[in-house]
N, C-alpha and C positions, 0 to 999 in steps of 0.2 A: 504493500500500500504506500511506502516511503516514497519506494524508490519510483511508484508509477507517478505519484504524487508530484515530485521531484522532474520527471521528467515532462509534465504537462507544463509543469512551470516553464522550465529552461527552452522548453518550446515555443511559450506563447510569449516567453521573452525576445528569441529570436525574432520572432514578429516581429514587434514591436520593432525593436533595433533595425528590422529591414527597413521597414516601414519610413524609421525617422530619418532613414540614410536616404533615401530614395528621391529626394528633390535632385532636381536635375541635370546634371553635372553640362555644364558649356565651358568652352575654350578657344580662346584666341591667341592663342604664343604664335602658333604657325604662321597668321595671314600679320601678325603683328613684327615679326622677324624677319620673315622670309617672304611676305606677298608682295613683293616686288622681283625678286630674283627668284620665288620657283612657286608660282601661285598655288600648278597642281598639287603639290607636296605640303603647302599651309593648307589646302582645301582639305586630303587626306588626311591630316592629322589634326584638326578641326570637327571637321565635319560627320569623318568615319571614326576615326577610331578615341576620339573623345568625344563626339556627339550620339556614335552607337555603340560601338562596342562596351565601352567604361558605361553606357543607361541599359544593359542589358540586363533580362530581371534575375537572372541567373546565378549570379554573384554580386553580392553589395559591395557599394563602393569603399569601405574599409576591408572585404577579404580582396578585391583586385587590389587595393593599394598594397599589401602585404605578399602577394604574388609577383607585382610588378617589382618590388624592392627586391623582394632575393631572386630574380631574375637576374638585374639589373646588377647587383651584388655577386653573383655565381658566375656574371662574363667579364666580370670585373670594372665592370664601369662605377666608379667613384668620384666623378666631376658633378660641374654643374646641373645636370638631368639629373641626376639619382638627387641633390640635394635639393630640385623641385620638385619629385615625387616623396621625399620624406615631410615637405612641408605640405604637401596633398592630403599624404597619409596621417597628419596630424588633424588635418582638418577634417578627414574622413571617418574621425575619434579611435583612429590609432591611437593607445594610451603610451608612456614611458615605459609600463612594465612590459608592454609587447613588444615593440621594437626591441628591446635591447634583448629578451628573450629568444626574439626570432635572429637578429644577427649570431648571440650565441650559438644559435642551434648549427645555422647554416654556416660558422666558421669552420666547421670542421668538416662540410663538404666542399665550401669555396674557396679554401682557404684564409690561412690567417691575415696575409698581409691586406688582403679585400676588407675581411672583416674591421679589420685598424681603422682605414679608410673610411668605412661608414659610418662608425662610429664618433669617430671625431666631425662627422656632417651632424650626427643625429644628435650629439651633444648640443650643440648651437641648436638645432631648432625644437629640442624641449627642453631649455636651460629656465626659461621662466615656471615650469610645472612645481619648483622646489622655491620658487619666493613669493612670500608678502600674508599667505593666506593660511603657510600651516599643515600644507597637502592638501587643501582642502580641494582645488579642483583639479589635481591630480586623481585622485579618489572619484573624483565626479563620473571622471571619462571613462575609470576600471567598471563604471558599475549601470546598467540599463536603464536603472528605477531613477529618479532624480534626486538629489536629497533633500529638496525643499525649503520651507523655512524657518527663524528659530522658535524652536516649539519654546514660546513664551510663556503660554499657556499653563504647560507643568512644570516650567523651571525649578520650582520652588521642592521639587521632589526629586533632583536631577543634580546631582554634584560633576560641574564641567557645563559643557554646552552641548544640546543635541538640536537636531532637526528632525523636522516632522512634513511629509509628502502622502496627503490623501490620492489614494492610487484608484480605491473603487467607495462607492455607499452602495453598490446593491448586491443582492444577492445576502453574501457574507461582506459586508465591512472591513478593508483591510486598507493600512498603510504602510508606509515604508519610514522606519524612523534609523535617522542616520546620528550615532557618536561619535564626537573627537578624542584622539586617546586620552584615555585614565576618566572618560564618562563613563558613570553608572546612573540607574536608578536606585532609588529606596526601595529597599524590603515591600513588598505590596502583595494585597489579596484579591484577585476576582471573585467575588462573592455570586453564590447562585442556589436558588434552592431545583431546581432540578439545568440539567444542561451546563451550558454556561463553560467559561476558562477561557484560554487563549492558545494559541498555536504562533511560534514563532520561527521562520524561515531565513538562515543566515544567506544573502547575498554579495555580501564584496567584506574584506575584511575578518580580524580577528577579533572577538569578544569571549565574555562568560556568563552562564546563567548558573544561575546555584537556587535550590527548593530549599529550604530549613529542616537543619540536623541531616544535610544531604550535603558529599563533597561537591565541589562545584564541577562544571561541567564545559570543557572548552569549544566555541563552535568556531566552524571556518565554512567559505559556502558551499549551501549546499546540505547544508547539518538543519535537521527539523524537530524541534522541541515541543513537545505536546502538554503543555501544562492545567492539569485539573482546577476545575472550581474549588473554591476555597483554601487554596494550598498557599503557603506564605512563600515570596521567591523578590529576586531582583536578574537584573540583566543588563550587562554594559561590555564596552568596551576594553582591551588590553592593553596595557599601559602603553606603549610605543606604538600602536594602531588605530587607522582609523578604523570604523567595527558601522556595516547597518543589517539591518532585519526587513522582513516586513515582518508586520504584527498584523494576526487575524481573531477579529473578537468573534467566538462561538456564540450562537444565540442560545441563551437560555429564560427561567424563569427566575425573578426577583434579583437582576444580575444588578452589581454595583462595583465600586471598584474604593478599599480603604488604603490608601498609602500610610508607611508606617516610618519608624527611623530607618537613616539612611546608612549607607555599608561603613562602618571606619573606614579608615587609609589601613588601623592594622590589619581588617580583616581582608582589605583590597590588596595589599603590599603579599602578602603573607600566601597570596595567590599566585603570583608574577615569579615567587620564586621555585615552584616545581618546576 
């Protein structure tokens, strides 16, 4: 049930992701460079193969950009093209952790001094991913759900800062709430006289959920916690990560929700070191 669960998700995620990639990619390098000296050749690379080929529905435009780079990377082209297609690929929501992961991978088929090379392109054009905000839109672009805004709201039950992203109101009710590292929530109970609880789905990031007089419990995505009505718990982020969920409230009968005190640093500290 997890794991069908699990995969309905990541599916209708992929949607999504197609979905929001799919606006439509146009380019003018060609007729802007060369429409003078080889019109045919701007017209081809314009018209054909980034007006069709790159809008084909086949592959979205962040897996062609990641095809196109270690192509490009594998014949060894390391100039100015490849550091226009890395700057594509970022706007394509190629994340930081992909490229350097996919150059990894493919240095040891196209060699290393290739890899050097694109590396030092790809440096420069996600060099601002690590200023001003904290990771925070770094993390943005690892993860489908958005992370919303700052959940104001519950602050006050909330040690650090989180965000809160209503994702659906029907059906089941579910958002996606995003923490910055070493946020947790407070101890709290979903109360319910029949039904009722909460279901929690890790999507990007490291966190922990812990139930009382229970060890705590580490998620990464992917990881789905099912938590009973009435049972006392909290749930946050790890200290050097950023950490989201989506959270889905179960429907039940006479449901409410009592926030209680909030985790120490010793009992949070005291986590970080297993």
């Amino acid at each position: 049930m997890k794991k069908t669960f699990i995969l309905a998700l990541l599916l209708s995620a992929s949607q999504i992701q197609f979905t929001m990639a799919q606006e439509k990619i146009t380019q003018t390098a060609g007729r802007t460079q060369l429409g003078e000296l080889a019109p045919k050749f701007a017209e081809l690379n314009d018209d054909v193969l980034f007006g069709q080929v790159w809008n084909r529905p086949g592959l979205s435009p962040h897996d062609r950009s990641m095809v196109t780079i270690a192509t490009l990377v594998g014949k060894g082209i390391i100039d100015s093209s490849l550091s226009h297609h890395l700057q594509f690929a970022k706007q394509n929501g190629v994340t930081r952790t992909e490229i350097s992961e996919m150059l990894t991978h493919i240095a040891f088929y196209a060699g290393w001094p290739n890899a050097w090379g694109a590396f030092r392109l790809a440096k420069d054009v996600w060099a601002d991913d690590t200023e001003g905000d904290g990771g925070k839109a770094a993390f943005q672009r690892e993860m489908i759900f958005p992370i919303g805004e700052p959940n104001t709201a519950y602050a006050k039950y909330f040690i650090g800062n989180s965000y809160l992203a209503r994702v659906s109101t029907e059906q089941i009710p579910f958002s996606n709430v995003t923490f910055e590292p070493g946020c947790r929530n407070n101890w709290h109970i979903h109360h319910a006289s029949k039904g009722g609880g909460q279901m929690l789905v890790c999507v990007a990031g490291r966190g922990w959920y812990q139930e009382e007089g229970k060890p705590a419990v580490e998620m990464r995505p992917g990881d789905v916690v099912h938590i009973p009505a009435n049972v006392k718990h909290w749930h946050g982020a790890a200290a050097d990560s950023w950490f989201a969920h989506l959270a889905f409230a179960i429907p039940g009968e006479d449901t409410s929700n009592e926030w209680l005190e909030p985790v120490t640093d010793e009992e949070y500290a005291a986590l970080e070191k297993h």
